[in-house]
N, C-alpha and C positions, 0 to 999 in steps of 0.2 A: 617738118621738124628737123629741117638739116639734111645737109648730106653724108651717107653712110657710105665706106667703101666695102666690108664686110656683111654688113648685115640687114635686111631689107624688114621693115615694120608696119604690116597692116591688119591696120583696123577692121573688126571684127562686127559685123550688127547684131546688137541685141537689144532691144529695146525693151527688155526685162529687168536687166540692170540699169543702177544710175549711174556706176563709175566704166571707164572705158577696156576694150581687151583688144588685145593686137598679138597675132601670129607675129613669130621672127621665122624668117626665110634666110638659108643661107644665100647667098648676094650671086654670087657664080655658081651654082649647082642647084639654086633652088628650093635646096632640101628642105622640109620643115624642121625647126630644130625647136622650139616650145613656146610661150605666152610671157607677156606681159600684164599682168592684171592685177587688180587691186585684191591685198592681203588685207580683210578684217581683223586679224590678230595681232598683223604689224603696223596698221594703219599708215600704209603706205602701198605706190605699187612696185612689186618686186614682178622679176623674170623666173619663172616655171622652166625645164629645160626637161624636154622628153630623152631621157635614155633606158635602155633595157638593161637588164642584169647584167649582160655580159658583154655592154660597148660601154664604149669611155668616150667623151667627146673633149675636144682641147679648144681651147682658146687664148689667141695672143692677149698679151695687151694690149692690142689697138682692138677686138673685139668687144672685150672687158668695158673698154672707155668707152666705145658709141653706145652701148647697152646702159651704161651709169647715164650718159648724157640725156639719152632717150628717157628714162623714167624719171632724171631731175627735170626736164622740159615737163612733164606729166604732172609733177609736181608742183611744179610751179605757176601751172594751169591753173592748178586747181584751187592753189593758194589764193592766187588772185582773183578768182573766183567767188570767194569768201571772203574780201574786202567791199 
């Protein structure tokens, strides 16, 4: 689904659910930083972002955009799926 220079996105197996989940990895250090997966409330899928009480995590704009890009590719999956 593209290429990311921050941020690395993979999919998760669950063959319990129907819609999809994907770890985000930070790109250069690895790090877990949270999911991507489908909101039944929002019907859509948003990114989940693990922090503790007392970290802050930042992100550029250019993180912000492959994270937007990745969930409208998801979405658009999905859309056309349903035609």
């Amino acid at each position: 689904m593209g290429s990311k220079n921050y941020l690395e996105f993979m999919q998760v197996q669950n063959p319990k659910r129907k819609t999809k989940i994907f770890h985000i990895f930070n790109k250069v250090t690895g790090e877990f930083i949270g999911e991507v997966k489908w909101d039944c409330g929002w019907r859509q899928y948003v990114s989940e972002i693990e922090t503790s009480k007392h970290e802050k995590m930042r992100f550029s704009w250019g993180c912000h955009k492959e994270a937007s890009d990745f969930i409208k590719e998801l979405m658009d999956e999905r859309d056309a799926l349903k035609e």
